[in-house]
LONU-297386 format. One record per residue (C-alpha): residue number from 1; residue in three letters; chain; x, y, z. Coordinates in steps of 0.001 Angstrom, whole numbers, plus 500000, padded with zeros to 6 digits. Layout:
<pts>
<pt nr="NUM" rest="ALA" kette="A" xx="X" yy="Y" zz="Z"/>
...
</pts>
This chain:
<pts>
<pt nr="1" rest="UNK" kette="A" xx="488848" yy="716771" zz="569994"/>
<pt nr="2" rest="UNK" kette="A" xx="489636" yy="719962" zz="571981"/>
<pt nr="3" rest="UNK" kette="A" xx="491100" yy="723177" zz="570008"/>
<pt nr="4" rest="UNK" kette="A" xx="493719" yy="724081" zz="572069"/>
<pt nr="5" rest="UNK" kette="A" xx="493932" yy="727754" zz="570523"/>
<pt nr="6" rest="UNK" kette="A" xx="490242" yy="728179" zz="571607"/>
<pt nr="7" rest="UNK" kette="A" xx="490745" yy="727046" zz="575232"/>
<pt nr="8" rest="UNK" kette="A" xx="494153" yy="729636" zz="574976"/>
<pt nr="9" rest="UNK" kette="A" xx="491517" yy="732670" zz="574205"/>
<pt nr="10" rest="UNK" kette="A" xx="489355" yy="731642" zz="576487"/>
<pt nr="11" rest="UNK" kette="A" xx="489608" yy="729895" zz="579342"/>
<pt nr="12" rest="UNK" kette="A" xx="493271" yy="730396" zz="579690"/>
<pt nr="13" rest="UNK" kette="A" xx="492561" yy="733997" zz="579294"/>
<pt nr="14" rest="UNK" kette="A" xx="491017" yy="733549" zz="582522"/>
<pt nr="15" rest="UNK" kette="A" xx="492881" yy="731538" zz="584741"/>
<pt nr="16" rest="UNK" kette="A" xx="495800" yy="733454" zz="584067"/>
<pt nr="17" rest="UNK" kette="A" xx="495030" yy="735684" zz="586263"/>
<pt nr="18" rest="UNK" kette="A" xx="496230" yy="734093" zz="589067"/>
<pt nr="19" rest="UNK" kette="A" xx="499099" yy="732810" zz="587366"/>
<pt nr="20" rest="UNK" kette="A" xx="501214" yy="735954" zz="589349"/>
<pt nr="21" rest="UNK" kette="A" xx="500026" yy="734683" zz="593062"/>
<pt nr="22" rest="UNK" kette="A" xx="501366" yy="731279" zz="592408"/>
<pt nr="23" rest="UNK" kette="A" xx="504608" yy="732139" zz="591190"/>
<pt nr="24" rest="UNK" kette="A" xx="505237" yy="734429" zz="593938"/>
<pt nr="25" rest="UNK" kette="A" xx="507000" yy="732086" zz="596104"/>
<pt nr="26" rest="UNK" kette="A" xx="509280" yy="730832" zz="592913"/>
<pt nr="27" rest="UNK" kette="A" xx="510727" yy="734041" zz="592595"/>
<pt nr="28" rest="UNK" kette="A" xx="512292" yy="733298" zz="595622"/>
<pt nr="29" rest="UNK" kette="A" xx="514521" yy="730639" zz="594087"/>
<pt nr="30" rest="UNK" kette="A" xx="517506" yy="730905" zz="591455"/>
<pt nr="31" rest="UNK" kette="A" xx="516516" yy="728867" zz="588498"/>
<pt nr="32" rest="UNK" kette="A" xx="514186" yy="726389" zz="590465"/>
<pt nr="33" rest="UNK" kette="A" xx="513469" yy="722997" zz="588710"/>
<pt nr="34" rest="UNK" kette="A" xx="509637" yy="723768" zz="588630"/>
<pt nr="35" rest="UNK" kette="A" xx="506651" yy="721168" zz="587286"/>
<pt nr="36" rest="UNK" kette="A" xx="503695" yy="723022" zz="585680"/>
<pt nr="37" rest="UNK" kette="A" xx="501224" yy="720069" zz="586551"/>
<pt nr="38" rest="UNK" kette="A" xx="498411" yy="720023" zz="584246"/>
<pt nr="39" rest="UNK" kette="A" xx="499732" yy="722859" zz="581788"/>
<pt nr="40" rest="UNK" kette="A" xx="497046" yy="723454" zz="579316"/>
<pt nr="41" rest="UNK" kette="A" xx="498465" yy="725389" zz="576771"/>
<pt nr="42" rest="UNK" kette="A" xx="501210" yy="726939" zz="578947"/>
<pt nr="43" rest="UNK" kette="A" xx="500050" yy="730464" zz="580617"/>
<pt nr="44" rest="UNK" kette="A" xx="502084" yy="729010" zz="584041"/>
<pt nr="45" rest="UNK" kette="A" xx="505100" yy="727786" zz="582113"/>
<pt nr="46" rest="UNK" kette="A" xx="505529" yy="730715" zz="579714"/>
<pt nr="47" rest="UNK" kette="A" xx="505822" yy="732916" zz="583303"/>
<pt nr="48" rest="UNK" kette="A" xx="507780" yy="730543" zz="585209"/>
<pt nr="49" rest="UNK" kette="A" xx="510485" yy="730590" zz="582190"/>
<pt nr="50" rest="UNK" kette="A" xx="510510" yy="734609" zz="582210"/>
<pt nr="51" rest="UNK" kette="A" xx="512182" yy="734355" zz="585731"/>
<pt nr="52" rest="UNK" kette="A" xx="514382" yy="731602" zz="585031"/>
<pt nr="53" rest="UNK" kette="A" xx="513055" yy="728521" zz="585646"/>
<pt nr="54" rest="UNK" kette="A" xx="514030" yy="724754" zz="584093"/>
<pt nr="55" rest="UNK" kette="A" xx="510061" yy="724121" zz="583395"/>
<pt nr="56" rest="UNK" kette="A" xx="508926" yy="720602" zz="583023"/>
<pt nr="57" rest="UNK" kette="A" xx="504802" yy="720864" zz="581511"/>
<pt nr="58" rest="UNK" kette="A" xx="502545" yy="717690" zz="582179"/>
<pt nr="59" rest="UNK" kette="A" xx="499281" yy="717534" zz="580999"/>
<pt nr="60" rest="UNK" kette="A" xx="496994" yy="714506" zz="580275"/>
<pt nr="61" rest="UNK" kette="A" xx="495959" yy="715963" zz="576756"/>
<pt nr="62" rest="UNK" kette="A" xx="497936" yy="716135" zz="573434"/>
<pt nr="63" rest="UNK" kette="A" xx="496309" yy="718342" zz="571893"/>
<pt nr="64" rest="UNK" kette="A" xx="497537" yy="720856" zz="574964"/>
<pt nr="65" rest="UNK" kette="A" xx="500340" yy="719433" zz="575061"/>
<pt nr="66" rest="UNK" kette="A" xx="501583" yy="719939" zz="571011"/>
<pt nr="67" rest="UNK" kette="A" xx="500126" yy="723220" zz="571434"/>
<pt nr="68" rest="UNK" kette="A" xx="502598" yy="724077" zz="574410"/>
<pt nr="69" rest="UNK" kette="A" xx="505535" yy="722658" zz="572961"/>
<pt nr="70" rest="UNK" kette="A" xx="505404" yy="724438" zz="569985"/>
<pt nr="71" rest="UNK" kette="A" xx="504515" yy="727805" zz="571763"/>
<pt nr="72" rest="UNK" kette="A" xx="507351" yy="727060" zz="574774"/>
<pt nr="73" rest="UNK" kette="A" xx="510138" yy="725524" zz="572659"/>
<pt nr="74" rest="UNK" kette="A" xx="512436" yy="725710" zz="576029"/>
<pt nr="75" rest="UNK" kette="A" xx="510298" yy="723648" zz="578560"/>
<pt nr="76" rest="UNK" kette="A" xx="510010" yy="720008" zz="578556"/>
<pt nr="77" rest="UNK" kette="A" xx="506730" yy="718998" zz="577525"/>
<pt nr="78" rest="UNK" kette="A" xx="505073" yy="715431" zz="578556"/>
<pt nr="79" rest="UNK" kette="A" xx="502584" yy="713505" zz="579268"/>
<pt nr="80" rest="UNK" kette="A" xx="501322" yy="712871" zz="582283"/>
<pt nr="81" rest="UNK" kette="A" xx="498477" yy="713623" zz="585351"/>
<pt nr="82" rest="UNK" kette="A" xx="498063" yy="712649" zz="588839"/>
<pt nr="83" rest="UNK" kette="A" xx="498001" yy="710234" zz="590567"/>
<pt nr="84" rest="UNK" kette="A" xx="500827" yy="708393" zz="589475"/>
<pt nr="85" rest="UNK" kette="A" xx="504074" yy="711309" zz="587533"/>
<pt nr="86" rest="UNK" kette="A" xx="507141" yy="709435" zz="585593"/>
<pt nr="87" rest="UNK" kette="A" xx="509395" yy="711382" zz="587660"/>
<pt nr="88" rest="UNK" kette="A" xx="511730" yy="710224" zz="590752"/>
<pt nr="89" rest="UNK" kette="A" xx="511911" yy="711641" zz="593965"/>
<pt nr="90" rest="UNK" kette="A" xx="513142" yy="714778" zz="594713"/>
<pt nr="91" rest="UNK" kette="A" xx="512726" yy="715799" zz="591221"/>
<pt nr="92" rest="UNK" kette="A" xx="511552" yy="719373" zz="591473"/>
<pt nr="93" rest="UNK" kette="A" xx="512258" yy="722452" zz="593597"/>
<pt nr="94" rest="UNK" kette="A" xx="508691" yy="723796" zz="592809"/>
<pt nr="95" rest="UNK" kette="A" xx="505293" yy="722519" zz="591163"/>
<pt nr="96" rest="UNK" kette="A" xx="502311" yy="724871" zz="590441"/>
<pt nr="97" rest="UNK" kette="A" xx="499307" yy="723896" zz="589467"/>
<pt nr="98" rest="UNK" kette="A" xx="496760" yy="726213" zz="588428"/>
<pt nr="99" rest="UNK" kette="A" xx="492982" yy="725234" zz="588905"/>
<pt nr="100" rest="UNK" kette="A" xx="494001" yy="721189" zz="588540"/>
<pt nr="101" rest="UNK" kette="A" xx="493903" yy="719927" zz="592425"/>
<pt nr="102" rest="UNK" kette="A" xx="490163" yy="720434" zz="592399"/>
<pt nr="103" rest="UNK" kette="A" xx="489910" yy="717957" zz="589291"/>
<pt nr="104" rest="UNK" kette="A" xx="491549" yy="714624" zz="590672"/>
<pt nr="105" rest="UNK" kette="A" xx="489751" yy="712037" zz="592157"/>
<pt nr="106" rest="UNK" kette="A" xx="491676" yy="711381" zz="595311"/>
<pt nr="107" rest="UNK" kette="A" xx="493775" yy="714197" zz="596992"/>
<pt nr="108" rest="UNK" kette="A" xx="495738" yy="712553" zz="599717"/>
<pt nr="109" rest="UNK" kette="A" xx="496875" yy="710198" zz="597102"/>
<pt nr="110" rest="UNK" kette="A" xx="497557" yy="713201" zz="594643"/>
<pt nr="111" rest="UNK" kette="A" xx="499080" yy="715138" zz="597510"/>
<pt nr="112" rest="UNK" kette="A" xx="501324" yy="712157" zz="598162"/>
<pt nr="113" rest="UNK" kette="A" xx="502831" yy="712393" zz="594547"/>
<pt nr="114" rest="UNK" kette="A" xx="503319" yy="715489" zz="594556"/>
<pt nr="115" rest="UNK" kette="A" xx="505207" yy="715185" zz="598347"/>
<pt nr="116" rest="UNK" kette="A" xx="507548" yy="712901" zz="596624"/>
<pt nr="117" rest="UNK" kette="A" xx="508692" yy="714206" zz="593859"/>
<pt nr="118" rest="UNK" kette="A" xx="509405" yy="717276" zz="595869"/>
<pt nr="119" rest="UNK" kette="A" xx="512596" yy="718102" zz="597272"/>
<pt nr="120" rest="UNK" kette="A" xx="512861" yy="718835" zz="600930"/>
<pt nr="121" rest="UNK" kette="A" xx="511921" yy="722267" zz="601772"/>
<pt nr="122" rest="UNK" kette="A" xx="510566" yy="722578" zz="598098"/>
<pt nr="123" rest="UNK" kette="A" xx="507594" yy="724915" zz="597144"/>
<pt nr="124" rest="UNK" kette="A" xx="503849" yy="723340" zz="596376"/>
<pt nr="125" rest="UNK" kette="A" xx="501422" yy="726268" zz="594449"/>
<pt nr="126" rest="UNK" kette="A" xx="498040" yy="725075" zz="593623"/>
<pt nr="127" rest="UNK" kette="A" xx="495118" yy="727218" zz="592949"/>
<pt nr="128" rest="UNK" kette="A" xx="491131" yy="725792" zz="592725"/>
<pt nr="129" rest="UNK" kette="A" xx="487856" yy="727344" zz="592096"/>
<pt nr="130" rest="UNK" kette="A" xx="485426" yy="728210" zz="595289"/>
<pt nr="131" rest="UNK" kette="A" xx="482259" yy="726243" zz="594654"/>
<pt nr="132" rest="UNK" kette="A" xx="479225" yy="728289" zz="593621"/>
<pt nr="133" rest="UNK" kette="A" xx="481677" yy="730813" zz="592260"/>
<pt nr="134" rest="UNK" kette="A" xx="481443" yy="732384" zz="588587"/>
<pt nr="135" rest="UNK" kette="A" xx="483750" yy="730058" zz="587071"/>
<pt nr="136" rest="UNK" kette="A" xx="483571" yy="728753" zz="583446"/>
<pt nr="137" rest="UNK" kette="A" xx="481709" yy="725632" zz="584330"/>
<pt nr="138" rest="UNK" kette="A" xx="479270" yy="727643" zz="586532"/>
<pt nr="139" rest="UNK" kette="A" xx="478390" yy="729706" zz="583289"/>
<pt nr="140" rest="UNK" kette="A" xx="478294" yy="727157" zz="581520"/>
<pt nr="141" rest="UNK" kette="A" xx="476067" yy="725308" zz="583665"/>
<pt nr="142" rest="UNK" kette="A" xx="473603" yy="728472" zz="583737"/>
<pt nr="143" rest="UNK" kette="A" xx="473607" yy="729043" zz="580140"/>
<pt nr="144" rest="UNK" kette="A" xx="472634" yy="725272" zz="579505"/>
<pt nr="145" rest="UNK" kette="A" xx="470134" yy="725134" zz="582360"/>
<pt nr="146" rest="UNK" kette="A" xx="468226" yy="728105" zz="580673"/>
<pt nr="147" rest="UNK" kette="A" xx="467908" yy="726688" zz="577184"/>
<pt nr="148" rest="UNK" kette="A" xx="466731" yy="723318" zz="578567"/>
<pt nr="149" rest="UNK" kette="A" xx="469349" yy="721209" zz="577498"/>
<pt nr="150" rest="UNK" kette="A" xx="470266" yy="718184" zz="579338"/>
<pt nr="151" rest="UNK" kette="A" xx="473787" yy="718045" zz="580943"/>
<pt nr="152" rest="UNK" kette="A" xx="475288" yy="717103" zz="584333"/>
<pt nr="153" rest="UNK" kette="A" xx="478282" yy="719307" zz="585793"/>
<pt nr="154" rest="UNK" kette="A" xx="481174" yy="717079" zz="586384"/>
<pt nr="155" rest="UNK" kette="A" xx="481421" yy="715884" zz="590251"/>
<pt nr="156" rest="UNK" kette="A" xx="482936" yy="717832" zz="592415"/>
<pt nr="157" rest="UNK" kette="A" xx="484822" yy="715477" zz="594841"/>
<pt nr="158" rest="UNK" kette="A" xx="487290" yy="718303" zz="596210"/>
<pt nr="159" rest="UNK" kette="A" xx="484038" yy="719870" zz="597549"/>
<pt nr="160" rest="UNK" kette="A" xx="484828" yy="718447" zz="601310"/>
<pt nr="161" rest="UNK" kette="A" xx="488450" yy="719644" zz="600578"/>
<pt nr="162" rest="UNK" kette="A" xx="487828" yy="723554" zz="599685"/>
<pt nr="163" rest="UNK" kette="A" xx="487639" yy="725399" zz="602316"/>
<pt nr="164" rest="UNK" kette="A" xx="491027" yy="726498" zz="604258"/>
<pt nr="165" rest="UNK" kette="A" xx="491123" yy="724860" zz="606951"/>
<pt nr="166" rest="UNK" kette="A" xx="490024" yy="721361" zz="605269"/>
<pt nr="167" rest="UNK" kette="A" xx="492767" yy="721674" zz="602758"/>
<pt nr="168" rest="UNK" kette="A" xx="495835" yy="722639" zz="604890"/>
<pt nr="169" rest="UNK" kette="A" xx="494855" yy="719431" zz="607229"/>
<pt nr="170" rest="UNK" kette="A" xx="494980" yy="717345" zz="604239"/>
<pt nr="171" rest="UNK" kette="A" xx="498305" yy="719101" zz="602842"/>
<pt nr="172" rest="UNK" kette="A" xx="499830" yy="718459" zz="606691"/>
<pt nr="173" rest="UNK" kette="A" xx="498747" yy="714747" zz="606813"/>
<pt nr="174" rest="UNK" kette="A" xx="500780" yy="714328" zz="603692"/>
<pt nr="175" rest="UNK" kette="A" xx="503830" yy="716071" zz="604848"/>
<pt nr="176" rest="UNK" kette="A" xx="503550" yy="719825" zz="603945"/>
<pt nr="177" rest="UNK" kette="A" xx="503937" yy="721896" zz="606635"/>
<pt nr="178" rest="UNK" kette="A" xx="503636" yy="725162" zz="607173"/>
<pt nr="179" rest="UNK" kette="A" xx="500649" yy="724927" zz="604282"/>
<pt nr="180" rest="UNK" kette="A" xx="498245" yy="728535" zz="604197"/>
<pt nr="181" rest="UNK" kette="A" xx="495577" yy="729094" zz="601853"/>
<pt nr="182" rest="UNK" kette="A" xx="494696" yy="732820" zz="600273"/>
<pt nr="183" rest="UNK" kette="A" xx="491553" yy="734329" zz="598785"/>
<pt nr="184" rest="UNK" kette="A" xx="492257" yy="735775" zz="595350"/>
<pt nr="185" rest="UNK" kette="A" xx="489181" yy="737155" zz="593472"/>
<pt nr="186" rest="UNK" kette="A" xx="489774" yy="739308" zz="590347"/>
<pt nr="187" rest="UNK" kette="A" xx="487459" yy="741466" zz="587295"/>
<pt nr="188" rest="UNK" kette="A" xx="487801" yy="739298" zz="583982"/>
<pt nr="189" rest="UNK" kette="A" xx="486600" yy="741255" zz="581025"/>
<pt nr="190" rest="UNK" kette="A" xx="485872" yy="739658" zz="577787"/>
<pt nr="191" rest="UNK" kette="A" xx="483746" yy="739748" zz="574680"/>
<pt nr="192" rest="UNK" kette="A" xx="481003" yy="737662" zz="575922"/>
<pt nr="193" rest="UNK" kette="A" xx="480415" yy="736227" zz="572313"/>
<pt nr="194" rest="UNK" kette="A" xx="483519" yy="735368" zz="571638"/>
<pt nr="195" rest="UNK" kette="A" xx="484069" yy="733813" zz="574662"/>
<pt nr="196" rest="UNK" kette="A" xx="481528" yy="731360" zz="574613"/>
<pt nr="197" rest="UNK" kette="A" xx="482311" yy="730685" zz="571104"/>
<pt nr="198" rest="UNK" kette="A" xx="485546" yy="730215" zz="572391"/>
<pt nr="199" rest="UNK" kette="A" xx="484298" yy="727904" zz="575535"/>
<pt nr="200" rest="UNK" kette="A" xx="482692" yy="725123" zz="573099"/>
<pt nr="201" rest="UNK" kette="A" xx="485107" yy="724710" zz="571161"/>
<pt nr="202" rest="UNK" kette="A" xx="487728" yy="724027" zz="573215"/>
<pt nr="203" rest="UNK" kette="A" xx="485829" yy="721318" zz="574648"/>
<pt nr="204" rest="UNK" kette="A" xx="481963" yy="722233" zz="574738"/>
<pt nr="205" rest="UNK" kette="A" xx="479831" yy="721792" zz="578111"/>
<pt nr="206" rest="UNK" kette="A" xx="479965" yy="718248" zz="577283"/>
<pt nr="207" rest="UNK" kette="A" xx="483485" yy="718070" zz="578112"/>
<pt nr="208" rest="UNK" kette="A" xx="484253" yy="716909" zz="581853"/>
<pt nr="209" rest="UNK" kette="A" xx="487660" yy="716988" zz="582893"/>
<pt nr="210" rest="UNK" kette="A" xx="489416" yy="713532" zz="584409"/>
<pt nr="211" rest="UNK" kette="A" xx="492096" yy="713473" zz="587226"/>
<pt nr="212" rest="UNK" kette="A" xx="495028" yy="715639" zz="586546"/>
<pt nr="213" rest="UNK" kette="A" xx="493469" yy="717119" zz="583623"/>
<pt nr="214" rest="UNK" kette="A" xx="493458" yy="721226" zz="582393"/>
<pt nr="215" rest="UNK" kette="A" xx="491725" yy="723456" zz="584637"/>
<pt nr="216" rest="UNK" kette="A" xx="487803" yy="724125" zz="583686"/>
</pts>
């Protein structure tokens, strides 16, 4: 079982980061009807409701999930994940999700859901991690590597996807025009100690993430 407080001090800490760059384009909007798609324990959401927004949170984990609900009392917390969200079309002015689109198993199919339940002309925000950069799971992967334990990263199936030009033809074959991808890189400082004490025990370096699922 994950501790969601854990994964909120630490990797939540630092994701958050580019929590700003996503919203940009919602602050565009009056009150947009925005999905936080794979929420975690609600750094997107709490944001998106300081400038207004109706925020529906949708995460595949309840632990995240109870956690958000009781820290975000005004958005609509549920469960769900890509590629398949209880929702009908048109649903949502906006949908953000931060570090999940590099997690699911079959973009064009995940792209497709998140087309529909789009309105026209509505807003699509997703951020992912660069492979080989110094993510969580790459330090984790280093750390374990060193003190000869035996573990396998998760795959990485978004690998052919990453790289811009790869992932605005796949956002245009499913309908999003106009698509452009950014570089963001920022300084996260933390108490390296904490952290990793922080890092297994909101899910340990056993944990892989499944489609839809929290960022990692």
């Amino acid at each position: 079982m994950s501790d969601p407080a854990a994964y909120h001090r630490g990797f939540a800490r630092l994701t958050a980061h580019t929590v700003d760059p996503l919203l940009n384009l919602v602050r565009k909007s009056r009150s947009p009807r925005l999905l936080d798609l794979g929420c975690g324990t609600g750094v997107v959401s709490e944001a998106a409701l300081a400038l207004g927004a109706e925020v529906t949170a949708v995460d595949d984990d309840l632990d995240m999930l109870e956690f958000t609900a009781r820290r975000l009392p005004h958005a609509q917390v549920r469960l769900a994940s890509l590629p398949e969200l209880p929702y009908p079309e048109a649903t949502f002015d906006a949908v953000a999700g931060n570090f999940v689109i590099n997690h699911v198993n079959d973009l064009p199919a995940a792209l497709a859901e998140l087309h529909r339940v789009l309105r026209p002309g509505g807003t699509l925000a997703l951020s992912w991690w660069k492979a080989g950069e110094l993510t969580a799971t790459e330090v984790l992967s280093a750390a374990i590597e060193a003190a000869g334990m035996p573990w396998a990263p998760p795959a990485r199936p978004f690998a052919v996807y990453e790289t811009p030009a790869a992932f605005t033809k796949a956002l245009r074959a499913e309908g999003f025009d106009g698509a452009a991808v950014d570089t963001i890189r920022w300084r996260h400082r933390a108490d390296l100690g904490a952290w990793w004490a922080d890092v297994i025990a909101a899910g340990g370096p056993a944990s892989a993430p499944s489609p839809g699922s929290r960022p990692r």
